[in-house]
C-alpha positions as CSV (number, residue, x, y, z in Angstrom):
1,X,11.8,20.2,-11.1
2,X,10.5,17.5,-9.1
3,X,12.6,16.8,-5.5
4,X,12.4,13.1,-3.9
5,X,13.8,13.2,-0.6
6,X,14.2,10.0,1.6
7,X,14.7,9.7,5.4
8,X,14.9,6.9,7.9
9,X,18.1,4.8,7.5
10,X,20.1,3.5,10.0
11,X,21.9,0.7,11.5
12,X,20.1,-1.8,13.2
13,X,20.8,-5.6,14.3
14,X,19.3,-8.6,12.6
15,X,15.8,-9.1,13.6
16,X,15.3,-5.3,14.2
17,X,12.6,-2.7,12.5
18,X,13.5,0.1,10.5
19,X,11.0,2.7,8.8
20,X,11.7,4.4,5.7
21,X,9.7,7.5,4.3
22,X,10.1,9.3,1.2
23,X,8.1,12.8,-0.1
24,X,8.3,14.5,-3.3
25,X,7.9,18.0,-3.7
26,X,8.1,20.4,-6.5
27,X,6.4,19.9,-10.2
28,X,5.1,16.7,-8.9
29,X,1.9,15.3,-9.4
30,X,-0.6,13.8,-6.9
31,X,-1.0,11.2,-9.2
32,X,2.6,9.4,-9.5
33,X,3.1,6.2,-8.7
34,X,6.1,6.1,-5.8
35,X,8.4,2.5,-5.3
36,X,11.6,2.2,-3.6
37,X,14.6,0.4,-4.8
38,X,18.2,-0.8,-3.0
39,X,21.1,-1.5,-4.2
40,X,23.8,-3.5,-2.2
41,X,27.7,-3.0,-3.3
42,X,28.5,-4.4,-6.4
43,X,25.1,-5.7,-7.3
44,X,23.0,-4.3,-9.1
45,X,19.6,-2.3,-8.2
46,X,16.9,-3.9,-6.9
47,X,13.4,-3.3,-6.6
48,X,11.9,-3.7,-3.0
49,X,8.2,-2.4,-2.9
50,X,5.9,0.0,-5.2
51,X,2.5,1.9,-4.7
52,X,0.3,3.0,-7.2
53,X,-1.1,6.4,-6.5
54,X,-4.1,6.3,-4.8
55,X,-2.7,3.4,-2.5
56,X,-4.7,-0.1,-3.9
57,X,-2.5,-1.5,-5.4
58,X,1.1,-2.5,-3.9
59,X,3.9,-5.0,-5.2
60,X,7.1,-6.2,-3.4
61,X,9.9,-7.9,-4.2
62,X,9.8,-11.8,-3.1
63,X,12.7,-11.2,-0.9
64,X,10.6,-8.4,0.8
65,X,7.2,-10.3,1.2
66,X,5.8,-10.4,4.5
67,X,8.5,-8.5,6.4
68,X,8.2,-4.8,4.6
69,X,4.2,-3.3,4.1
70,X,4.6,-0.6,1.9
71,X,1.7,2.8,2.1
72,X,1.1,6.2,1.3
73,X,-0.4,9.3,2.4
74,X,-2.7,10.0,-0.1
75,X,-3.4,13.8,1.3
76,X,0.2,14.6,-0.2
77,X,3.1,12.7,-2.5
78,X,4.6,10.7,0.2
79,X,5.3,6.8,0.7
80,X,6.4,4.4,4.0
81,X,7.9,1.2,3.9
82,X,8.4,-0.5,7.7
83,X,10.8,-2.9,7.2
84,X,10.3,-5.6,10.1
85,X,12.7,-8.8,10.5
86,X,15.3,-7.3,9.0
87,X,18.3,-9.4,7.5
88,X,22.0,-8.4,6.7
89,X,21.2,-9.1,3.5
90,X,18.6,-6.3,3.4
91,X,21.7,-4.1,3.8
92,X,21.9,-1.4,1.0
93,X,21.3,2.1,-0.3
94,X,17.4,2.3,-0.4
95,X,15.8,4.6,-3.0
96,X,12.7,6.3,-3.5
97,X,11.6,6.6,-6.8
98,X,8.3,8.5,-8.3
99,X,6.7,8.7,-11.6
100,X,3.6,8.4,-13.2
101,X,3.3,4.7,-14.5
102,X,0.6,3.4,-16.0
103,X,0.0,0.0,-17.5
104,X,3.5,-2.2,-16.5
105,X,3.6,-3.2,-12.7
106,X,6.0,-0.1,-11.2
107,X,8.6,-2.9,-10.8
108,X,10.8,-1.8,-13.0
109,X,13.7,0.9,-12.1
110,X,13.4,2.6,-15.8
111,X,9.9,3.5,-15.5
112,X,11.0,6.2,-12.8
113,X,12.0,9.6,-13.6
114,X,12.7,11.0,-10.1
115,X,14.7,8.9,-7.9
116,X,15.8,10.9,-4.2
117,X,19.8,10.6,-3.1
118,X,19.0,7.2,-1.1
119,X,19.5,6.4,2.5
120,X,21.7,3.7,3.9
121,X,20.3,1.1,5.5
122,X,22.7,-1.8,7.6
123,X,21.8,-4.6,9.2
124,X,24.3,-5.8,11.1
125,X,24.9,-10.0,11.8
């Protein structure tokens, strides 16, 4: 069993900074690739930022670019993403998701096996 937990969520007023973190524990592997995903009411899940395991390579959602930097302590199976400027529209349930992708860009929500219970995020107008 592999556990994804997330942590971090919150209200916070548009323009404000939020950090999100996310571990995995159990039969996990050093070597997955972690990405987090929201997903707004009634829309459908989005992808908002990925990391490939030892940290090199990172991808983001164009809504995301340039406000969010996503990293990853590479010591153990856990992944960051600051969230800076943030918009009501960045309002959702954020999700960590890990899994050992190779080939694709990790942008993709069915390439994830693990995915945590989510944390609310709100950004309030």
């Amino acid at each position: 069993q592999v556990q994804v937990v997330e942590s971090g969520g919150g209200l916070v007023q548009t323009g404000g900074s939020l950090r999100l973190s996310c571990a995995a524990s159990g039969r996990s592997s050093s070597m997955y690739t972690l990405g987090w995903f929201r997903q707004a009411p009634g829309k459908d899940r989005q992808f908002v930022a990925a990391i490939n395991w030892n940290g090199r390579n990172t991808y983001y959602g164009d809504s995301v670019k340039g406000r969010f930097t996503i990293s990853r302590d590479t010591t153990k199976i856990a992944v960051y993403l600051p969230m800076n400027s943030l918009k009501p529209d960045d309002t959702g349930v954020y999700y960590c998701a890990a899994d050992l992708v190779w080939g694709p860009a990790p942008t993709q929500a069915d390439l994830y096996a693990y995915w945590g219970q989510g944390t609310q995020v709100t950004v309030s107008s």
